[in-house]
mmJSON file of the N, C-alpha and C atoms, coordinates in Angstrom:
{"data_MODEL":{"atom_site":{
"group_PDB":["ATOM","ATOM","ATOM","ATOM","ATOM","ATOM","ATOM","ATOM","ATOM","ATOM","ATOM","ATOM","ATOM","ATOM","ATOM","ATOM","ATOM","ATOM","ATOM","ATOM","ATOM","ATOM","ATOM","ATOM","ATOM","ATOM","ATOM","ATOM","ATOM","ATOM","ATOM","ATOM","ATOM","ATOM","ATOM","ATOM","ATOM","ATOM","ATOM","ATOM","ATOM","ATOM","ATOM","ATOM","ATOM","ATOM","ATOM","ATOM","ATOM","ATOM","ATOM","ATOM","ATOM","ATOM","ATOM","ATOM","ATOM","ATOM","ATOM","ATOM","ATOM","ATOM","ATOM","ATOM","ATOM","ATOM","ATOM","ATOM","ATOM","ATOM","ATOM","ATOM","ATOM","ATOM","ATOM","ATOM","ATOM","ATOM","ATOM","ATOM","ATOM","ATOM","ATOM","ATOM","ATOM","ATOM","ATOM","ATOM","ATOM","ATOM","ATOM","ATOM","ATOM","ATOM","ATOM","ATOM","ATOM","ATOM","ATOM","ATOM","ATOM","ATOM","ATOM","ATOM","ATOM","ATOM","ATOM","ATOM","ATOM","ATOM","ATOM","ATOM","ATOM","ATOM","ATOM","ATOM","ATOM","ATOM","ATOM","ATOM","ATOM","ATOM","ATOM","ATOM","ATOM","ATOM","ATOM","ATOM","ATOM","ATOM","ATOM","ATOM","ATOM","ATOM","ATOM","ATOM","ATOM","ATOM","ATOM","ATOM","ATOM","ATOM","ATOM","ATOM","ATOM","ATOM","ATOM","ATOM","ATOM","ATOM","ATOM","ATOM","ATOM","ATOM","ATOM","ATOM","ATOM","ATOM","ATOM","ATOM","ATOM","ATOM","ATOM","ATOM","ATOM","ATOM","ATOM","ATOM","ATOM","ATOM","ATOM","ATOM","ATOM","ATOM","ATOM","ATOM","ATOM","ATOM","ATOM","ATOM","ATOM","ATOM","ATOM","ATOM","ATOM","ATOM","ATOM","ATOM","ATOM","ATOM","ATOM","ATOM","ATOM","ATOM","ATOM","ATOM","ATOM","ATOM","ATOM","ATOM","ATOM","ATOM","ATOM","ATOM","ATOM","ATOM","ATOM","ATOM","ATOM","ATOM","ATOM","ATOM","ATOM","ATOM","ATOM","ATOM","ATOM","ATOM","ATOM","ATOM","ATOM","ATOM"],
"id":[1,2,3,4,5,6,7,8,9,10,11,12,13,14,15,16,17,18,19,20,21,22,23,24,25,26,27,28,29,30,31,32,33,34,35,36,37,38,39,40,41,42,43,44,45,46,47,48,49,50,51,52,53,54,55,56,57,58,59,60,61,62,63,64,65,66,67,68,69,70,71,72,73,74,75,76,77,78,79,80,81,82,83,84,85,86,87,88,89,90,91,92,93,94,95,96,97,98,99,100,101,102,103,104,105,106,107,108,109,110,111,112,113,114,115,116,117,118,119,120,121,122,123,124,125,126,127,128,129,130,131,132,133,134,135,136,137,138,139,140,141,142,143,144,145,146,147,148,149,150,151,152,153,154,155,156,157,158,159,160,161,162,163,164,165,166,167,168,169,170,171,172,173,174,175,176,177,178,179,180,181,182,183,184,185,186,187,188,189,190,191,192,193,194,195,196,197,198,199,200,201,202,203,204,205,206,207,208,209,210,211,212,213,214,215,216,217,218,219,220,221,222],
"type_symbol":["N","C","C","N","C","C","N","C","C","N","C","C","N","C","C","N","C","C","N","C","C","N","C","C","N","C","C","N","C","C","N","C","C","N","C","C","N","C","C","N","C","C","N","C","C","N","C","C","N","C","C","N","C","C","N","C","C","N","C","C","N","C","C","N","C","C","N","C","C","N","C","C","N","C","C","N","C","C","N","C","C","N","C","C","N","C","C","N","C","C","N","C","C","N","C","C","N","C","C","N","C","C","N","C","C","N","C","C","N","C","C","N","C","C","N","C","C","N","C","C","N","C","C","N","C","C","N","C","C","N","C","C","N","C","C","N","C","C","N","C","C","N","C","C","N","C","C","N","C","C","N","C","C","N","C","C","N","C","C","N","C","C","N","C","C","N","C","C","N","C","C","N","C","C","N","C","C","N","C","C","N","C","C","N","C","C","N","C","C","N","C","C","N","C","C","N","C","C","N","C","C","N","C","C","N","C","C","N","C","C","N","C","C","N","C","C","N","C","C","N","C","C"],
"label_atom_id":["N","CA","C","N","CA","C","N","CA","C","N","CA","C","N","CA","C","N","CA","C","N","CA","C","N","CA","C","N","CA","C","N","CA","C","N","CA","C","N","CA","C","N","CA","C","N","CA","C","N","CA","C","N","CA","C","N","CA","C","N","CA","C","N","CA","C","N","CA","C","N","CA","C","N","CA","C","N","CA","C","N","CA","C","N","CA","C","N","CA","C","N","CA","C","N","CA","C","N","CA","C","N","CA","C","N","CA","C","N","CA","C","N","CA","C","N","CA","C","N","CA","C","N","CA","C","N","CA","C","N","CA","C","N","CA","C","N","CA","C","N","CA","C","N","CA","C","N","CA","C","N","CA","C","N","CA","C","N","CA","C","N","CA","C","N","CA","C","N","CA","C","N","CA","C","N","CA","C","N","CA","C","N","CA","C","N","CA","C","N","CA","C","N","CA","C","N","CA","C","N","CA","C","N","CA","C","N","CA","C","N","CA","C","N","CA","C","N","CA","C","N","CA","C","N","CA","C","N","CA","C","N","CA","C","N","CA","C","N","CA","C","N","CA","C","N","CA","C","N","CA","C","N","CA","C","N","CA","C"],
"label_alt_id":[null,null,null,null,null,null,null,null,null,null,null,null,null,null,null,null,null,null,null,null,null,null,null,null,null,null,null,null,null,null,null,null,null,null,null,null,null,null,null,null,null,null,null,null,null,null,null,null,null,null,null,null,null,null,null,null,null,null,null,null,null,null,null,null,null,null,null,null,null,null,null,null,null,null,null,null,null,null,null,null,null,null,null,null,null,null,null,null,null,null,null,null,null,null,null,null,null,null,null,null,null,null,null,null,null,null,null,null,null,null,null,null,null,null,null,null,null,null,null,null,null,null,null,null,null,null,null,null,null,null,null,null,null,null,null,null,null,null,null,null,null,null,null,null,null,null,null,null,null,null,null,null,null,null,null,null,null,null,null,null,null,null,null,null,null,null,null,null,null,null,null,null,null,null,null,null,null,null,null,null,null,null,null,null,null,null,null,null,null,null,null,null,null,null,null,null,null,null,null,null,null,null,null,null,null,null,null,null,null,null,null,null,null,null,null,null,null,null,null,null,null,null],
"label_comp_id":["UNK","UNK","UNK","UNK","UNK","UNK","UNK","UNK","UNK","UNK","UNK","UNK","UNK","UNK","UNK","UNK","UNK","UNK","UNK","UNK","UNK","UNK","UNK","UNK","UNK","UNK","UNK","UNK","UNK","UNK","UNK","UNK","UNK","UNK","UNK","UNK","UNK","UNK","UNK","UNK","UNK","UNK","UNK","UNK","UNK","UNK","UNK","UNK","UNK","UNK","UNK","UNK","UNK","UNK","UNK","UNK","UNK","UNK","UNK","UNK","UNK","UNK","UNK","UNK","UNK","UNK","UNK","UNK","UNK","UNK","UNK","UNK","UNK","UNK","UNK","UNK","UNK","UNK","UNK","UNK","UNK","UNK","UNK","UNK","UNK","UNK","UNK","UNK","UNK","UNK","UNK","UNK","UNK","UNK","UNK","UNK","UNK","UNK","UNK","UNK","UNK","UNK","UNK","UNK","UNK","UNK","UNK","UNK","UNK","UNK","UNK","UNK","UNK","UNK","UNK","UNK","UNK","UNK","UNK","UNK","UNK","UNK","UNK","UNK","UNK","UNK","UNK","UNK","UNK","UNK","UNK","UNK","UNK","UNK","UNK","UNK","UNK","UNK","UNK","UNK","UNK","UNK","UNK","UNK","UNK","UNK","UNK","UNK","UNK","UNK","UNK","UNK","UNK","UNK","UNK","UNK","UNK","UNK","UNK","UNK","UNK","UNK","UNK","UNK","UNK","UNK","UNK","UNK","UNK","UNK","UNK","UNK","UNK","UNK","UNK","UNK","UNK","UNK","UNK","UNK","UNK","UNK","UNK","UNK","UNK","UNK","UNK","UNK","UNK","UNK","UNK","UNK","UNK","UNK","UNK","UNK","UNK","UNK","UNK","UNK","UNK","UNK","UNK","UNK","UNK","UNK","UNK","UNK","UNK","UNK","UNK","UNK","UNK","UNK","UNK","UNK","UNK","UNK","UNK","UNK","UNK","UNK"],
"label_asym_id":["A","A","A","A","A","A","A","A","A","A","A","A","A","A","A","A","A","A","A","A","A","A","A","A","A","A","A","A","A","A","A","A","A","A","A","A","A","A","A","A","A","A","A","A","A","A","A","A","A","A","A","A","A","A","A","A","A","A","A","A","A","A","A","A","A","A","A","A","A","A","A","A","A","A","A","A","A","A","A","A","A","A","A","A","A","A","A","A","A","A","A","A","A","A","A","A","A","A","A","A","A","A","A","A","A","A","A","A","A","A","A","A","A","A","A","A","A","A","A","A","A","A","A","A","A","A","A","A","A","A","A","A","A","A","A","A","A","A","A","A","A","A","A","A","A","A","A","A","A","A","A","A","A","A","A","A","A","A","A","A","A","A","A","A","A","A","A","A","A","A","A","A","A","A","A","A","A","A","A","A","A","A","A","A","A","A","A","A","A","A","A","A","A","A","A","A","A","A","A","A","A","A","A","A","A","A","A","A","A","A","A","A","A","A","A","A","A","A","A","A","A","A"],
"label_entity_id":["1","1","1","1","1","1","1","1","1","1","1","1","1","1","1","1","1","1","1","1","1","1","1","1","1","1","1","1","1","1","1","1","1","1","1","1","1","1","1","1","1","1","1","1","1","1","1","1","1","1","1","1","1","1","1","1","1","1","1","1","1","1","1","1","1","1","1","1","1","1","1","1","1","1","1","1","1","1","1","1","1","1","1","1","1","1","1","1","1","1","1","1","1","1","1","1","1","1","1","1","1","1","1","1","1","1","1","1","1","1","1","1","1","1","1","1","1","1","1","1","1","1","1","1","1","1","1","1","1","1","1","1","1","1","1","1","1","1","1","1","1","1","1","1","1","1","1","1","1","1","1","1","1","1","1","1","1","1","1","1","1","1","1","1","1","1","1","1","1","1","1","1","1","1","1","1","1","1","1","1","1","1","1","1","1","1","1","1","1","1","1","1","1","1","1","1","1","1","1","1","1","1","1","1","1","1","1","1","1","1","1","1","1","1","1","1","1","1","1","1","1","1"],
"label_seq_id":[1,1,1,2,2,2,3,3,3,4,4,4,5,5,5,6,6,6,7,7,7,8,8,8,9,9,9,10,10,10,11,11,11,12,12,12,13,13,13,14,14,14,15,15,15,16,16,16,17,17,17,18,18,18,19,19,19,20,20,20,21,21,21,22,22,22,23,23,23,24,24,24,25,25,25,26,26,26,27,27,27,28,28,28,29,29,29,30,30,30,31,31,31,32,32,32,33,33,33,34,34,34,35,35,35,36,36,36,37,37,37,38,38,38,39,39,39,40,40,40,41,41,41,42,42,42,43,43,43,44,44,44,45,45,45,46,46,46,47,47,47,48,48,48,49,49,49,50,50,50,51,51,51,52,52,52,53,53,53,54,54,54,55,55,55,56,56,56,57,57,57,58,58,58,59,59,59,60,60,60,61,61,61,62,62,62,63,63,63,64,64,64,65,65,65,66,66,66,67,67,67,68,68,68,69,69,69,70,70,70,71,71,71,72,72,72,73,73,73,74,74,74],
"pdbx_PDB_ins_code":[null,null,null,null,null,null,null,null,null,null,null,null,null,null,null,null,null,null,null,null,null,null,null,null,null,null,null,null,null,null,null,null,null,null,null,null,null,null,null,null,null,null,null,null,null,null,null,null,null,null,null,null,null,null,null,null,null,null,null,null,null,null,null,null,null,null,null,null,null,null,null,null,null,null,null,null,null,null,null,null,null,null,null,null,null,null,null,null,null,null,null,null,null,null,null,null,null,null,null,null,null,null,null,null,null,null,null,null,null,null,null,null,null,null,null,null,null,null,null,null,null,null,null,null,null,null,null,null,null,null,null,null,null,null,null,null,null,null,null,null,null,null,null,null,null,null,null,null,null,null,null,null,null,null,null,null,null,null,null,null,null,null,null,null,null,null,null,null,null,null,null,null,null,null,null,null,null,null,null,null,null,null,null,null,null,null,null,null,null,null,null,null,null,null,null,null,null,null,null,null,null,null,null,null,null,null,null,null,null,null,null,null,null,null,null,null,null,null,null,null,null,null],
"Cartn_x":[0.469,1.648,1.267,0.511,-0.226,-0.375,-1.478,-1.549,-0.071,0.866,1.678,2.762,2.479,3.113,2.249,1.217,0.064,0.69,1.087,1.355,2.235,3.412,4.49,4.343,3.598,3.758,2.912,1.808,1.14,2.158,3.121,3.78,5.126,5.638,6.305,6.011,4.541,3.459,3.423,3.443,2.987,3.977,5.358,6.759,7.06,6.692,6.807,5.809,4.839,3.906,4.484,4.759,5.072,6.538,7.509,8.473,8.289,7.49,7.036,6.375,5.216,4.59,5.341,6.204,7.683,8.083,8.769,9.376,8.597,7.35,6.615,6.294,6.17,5.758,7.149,8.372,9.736,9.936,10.532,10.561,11.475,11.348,12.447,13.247,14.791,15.525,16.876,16.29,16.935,17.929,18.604,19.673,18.982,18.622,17.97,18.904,18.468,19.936,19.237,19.786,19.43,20.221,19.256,20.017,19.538,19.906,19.547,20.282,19.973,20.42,19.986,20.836,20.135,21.293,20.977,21.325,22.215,23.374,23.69,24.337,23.204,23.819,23.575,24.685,24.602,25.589,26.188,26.623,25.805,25.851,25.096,25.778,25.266,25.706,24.644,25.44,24.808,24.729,24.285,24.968,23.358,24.599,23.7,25.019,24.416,24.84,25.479,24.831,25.008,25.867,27.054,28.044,27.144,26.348,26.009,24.718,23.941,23.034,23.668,24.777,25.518,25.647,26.372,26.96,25.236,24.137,23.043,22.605,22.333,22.013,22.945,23.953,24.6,24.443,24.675,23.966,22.925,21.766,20.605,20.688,21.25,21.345,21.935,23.031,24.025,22.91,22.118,21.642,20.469,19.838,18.468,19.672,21.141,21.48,21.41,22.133,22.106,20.96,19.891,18.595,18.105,18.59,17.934,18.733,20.063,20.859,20.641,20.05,19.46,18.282,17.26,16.562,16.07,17.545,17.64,18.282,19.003,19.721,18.61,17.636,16.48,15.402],
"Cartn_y":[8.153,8.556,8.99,9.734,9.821,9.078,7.778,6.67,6.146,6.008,5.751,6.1,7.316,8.557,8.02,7.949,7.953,6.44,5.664,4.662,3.981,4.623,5.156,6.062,6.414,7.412,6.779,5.867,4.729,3.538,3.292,2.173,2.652,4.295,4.545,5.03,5.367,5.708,3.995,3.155,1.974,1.396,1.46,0.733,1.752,3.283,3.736,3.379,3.348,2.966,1.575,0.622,-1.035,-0.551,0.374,0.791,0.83,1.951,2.077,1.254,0.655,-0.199,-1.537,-1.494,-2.868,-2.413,-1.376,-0.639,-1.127,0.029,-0.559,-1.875,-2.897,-4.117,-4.787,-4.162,-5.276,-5.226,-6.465,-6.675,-5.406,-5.151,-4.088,-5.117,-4.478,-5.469,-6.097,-6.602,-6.999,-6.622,-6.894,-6.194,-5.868,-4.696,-4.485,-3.557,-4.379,-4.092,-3.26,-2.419,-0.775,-0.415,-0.328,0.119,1.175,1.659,2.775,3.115,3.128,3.477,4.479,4.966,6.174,6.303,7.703,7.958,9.284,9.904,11.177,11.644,11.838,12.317,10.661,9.941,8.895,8.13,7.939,7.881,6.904,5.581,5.034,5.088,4.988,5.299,4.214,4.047,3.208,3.786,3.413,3.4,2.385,1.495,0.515,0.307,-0.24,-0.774,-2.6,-2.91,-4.126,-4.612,-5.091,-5.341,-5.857,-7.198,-7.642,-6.753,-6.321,-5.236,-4.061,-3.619,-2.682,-3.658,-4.653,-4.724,-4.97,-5.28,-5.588,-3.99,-3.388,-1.972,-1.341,-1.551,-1.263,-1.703,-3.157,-4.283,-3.788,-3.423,-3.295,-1.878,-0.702,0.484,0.208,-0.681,-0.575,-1.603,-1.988,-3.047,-1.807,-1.011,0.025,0.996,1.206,2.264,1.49,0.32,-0.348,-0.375,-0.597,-1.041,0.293,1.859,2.887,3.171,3.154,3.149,2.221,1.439,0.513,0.675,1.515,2.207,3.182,4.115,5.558,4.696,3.917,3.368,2.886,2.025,1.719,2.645],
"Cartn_z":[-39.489,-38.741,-37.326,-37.53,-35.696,-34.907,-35.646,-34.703,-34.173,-35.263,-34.366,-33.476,-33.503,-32.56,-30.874,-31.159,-30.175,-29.565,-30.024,-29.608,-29.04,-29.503,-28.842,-27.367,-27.67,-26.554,-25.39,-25.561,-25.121,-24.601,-25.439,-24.854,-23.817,-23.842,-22.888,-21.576,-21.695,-20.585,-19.272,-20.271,-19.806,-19.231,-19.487,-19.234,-18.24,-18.075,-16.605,-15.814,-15.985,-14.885,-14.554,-14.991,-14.854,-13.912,-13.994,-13.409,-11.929,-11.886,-10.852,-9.911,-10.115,-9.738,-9.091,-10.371,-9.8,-8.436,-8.675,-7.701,-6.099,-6.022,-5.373,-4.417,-5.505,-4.766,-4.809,-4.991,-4.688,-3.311,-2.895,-0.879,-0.486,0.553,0.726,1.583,1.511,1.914,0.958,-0.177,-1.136,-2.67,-2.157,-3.603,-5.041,-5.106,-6.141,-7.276,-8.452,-9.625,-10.68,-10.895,-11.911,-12.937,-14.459,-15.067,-16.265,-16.799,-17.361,-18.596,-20.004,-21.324,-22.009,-22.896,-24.047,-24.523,-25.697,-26.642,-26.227,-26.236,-26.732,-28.261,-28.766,-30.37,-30.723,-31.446,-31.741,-30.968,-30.132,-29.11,-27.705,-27.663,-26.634,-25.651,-24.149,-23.045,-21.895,-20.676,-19.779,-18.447,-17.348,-16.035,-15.434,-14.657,-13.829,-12.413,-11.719,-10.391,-10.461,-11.606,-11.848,-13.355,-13.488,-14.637,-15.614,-15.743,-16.366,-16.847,-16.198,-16.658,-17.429,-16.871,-18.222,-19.139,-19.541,-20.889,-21.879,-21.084,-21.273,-22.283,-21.214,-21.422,-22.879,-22.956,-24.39,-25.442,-24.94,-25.829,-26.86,-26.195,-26.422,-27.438,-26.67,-26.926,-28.729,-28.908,-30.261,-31.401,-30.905,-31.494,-32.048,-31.395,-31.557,-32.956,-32.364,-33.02,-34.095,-34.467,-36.0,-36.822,-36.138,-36.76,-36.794,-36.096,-36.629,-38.053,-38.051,-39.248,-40.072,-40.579,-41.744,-42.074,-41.186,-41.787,-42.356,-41.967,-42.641,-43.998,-44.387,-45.652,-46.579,-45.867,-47.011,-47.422],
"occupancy":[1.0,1.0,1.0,1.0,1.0,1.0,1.0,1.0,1.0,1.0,1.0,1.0,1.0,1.0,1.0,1.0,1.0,1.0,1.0,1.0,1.0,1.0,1.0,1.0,1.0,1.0,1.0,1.0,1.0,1.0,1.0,1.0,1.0,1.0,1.0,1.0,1.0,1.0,1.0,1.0,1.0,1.0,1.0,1.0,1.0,1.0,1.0,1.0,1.0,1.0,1.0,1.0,1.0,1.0,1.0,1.0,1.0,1.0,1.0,1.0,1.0,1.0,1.0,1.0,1.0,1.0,1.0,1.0,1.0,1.0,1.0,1.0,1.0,1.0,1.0,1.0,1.0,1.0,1.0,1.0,1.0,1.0,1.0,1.0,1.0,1.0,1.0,1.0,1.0,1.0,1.0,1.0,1.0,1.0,1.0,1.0,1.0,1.0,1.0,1.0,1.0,1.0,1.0,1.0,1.0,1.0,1.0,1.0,1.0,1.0,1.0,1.0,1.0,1.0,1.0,1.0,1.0,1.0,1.0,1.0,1.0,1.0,1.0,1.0,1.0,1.0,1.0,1.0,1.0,1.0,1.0,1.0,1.0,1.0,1.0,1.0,1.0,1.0,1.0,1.0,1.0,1.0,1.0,1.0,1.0,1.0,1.0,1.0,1.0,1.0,1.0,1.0,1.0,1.0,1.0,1.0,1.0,1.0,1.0,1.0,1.0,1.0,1.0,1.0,1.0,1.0,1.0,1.0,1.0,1.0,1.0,1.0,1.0,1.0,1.0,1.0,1.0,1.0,1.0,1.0,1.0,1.0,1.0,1.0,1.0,1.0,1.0,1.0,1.0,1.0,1.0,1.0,1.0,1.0,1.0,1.0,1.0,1.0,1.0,1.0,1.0,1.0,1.0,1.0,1.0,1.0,1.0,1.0,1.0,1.0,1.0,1.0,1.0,1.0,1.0,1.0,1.0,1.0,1.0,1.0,1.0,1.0],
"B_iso_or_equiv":[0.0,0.0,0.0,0.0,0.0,0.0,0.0,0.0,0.0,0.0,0.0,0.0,0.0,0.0,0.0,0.0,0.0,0.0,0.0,0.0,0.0,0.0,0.0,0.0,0.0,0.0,0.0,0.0,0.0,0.0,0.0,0.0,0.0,0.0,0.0,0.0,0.0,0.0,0.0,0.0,0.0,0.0,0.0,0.0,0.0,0.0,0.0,0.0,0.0,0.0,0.0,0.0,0.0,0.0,0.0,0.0,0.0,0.0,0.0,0.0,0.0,0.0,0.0,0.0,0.0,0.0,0.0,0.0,0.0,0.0,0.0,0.0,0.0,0.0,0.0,0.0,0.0,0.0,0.0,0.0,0.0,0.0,0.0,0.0,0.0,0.0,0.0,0.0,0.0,0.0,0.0,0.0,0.0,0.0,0.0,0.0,0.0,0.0,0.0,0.0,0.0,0.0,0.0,0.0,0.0,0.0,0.0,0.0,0.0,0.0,0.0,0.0,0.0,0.0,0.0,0.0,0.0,0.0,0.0,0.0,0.0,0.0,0.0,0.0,0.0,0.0,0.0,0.0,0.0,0.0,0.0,0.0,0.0,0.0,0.0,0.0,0.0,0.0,0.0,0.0,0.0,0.0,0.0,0.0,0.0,0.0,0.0,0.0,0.0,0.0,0.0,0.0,0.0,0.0,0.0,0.0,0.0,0.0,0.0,0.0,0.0,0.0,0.0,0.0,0.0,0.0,0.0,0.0,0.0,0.0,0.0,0.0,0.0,0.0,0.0,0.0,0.0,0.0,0.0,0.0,0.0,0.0,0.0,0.0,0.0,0.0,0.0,0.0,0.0,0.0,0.0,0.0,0.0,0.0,0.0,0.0,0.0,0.0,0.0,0.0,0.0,0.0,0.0,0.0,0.0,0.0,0.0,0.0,0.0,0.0,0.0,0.0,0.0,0.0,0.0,0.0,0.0,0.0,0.0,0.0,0.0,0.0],
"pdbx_formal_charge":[null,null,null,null,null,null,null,null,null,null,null,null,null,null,null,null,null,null,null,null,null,null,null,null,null,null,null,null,null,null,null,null,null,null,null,null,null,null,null,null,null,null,null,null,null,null,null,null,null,null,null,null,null,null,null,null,null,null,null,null,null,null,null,null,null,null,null,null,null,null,null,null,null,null,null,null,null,null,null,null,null,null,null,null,null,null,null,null,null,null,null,null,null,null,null,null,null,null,null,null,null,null,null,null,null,null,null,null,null,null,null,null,null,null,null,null,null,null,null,null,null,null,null,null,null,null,null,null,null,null,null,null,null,null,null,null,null,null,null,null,null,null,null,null,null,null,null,null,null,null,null,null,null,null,null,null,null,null,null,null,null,null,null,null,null,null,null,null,null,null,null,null,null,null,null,null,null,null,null,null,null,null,null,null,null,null,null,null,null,null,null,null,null,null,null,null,null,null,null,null,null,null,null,null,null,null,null,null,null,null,null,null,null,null,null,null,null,null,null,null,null,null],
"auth_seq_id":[1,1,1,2,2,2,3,3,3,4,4,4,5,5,5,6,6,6,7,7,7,8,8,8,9,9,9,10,10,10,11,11,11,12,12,12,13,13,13,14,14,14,15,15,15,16,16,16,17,17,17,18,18,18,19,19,19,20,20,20,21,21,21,22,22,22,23,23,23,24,24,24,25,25,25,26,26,26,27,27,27,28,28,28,29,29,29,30,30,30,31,31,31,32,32,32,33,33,33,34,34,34,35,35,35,36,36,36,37,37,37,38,38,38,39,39,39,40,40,40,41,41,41,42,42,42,43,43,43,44,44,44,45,45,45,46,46,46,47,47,47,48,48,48,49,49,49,50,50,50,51,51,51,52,52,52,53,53,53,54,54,54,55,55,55,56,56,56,57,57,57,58,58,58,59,59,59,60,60,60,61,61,61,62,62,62,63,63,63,64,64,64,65,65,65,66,66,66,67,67,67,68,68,68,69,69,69,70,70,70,71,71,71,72,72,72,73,73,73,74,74,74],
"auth_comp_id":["UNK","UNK","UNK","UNK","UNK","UNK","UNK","UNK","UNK","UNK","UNK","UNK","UNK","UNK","UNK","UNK","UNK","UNK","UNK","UNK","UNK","UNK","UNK","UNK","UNK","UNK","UNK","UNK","UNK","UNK","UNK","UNK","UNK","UNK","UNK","UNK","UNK","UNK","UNK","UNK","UNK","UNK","UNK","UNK","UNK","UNK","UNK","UNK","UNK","UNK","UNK","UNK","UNK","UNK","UNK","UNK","UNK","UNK","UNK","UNK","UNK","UNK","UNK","UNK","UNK","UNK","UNK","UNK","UNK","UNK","UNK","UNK","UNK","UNK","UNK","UNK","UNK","UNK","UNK","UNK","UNK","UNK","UNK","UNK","UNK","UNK","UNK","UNK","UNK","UNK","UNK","UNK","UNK","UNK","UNK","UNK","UNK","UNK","UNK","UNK","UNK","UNK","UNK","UNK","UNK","UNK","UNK","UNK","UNK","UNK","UNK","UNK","UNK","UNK","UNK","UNK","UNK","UNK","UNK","UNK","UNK","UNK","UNK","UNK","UNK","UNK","UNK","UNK","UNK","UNK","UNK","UNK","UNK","UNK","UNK","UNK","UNK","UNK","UNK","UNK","UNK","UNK","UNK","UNK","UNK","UNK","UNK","UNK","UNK","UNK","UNK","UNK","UNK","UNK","UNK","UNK","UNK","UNK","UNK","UNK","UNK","UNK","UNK","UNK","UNK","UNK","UNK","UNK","UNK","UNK","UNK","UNK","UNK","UNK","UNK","UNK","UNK","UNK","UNK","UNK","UNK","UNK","UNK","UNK","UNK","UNK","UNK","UNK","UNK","UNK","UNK","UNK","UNK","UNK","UNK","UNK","UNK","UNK","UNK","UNK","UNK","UNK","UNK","UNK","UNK","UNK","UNK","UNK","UNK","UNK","UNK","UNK","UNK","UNK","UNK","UNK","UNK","UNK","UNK","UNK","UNK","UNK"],
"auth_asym_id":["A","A","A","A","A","A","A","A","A","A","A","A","A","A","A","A","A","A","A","A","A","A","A","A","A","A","A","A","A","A","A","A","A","A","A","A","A","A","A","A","A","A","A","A","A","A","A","A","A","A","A","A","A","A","A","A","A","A","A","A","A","A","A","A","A","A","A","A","A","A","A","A","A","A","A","A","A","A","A","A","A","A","A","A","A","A","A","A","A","A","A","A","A","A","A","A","A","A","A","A","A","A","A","A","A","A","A","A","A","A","A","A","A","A","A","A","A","A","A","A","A","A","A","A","A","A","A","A","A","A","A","A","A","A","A","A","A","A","A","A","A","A","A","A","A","A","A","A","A","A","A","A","A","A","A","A","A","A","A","A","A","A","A","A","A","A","A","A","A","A","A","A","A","A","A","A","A","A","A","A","A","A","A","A","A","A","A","A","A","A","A","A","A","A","A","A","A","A","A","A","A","A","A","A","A","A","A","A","A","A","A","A","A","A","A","A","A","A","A","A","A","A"],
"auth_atom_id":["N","CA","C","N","CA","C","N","CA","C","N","CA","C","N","CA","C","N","CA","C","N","CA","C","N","CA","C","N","CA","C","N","CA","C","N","CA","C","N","CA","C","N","CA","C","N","CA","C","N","CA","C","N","CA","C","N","CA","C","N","CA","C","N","CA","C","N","CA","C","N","CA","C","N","CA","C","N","CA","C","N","CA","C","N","CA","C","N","CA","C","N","CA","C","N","CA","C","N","CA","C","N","CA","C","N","CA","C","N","CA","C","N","CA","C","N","CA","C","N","CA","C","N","CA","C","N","CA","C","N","CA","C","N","CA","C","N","CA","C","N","CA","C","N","CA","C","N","CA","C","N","CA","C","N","CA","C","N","CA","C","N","CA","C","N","CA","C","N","CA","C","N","CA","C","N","CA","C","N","CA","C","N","CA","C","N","CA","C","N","CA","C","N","CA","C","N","CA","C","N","CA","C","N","CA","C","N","CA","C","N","CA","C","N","CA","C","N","CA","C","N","CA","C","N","CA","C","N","CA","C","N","CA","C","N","CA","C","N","CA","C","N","CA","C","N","CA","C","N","CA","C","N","CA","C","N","CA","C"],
"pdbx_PDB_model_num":[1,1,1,1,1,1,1,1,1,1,1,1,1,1,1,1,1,1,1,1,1,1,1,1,1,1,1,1,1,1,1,1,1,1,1,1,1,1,1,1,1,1,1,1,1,1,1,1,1,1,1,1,1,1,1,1,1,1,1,1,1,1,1,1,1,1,1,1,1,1,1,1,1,1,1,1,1,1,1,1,1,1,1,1,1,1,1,1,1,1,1,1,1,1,1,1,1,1,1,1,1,1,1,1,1,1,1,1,1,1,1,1,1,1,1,1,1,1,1,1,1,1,1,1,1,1,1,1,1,1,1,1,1,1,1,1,1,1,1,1,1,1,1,1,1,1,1,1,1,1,1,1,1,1,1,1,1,1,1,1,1,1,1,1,1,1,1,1,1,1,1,1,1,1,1,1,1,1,1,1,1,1,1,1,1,1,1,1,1,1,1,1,1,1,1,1,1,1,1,1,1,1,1,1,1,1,1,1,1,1,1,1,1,1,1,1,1,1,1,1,1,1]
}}}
């Protein structure tokens, strides 16, 4: 169970650094589209700058909530 605590915590270390780094080397200048998801309670939520990146961002968010709820069931 540790290891994969550790790993987790390894793979959200890594998807900010890659954030950043993006950030970084994108041209300045150019329409750059943002978006951002989570959880309140069980409750998914979005906010982006870009439509299609929201319905994305929920998308994603209802799909994590289902698949956490089918594994509290098994």
């Amino acid at each position: 169970m540790e290891e994969l605590i550790k790993i987790g915590l390894l793979l959200i270390f890594a998807g900010m650094l890659l954030t950043v780094i993006g950030a970084l080397l994108s041209a300045k200048g150019e329409d750059v589209k943002v978006a951002v998801g989570g959880f309140i309670g069980p409750i998914p939520f979005g906010f982006a700058n870009d439509t299609k990146l929201l319905v994305l961002v929920i998308a994603l968010s209802l799909i994590c909530l289902i698949a956490f709820l089918l594994m509290l069931k098994g």
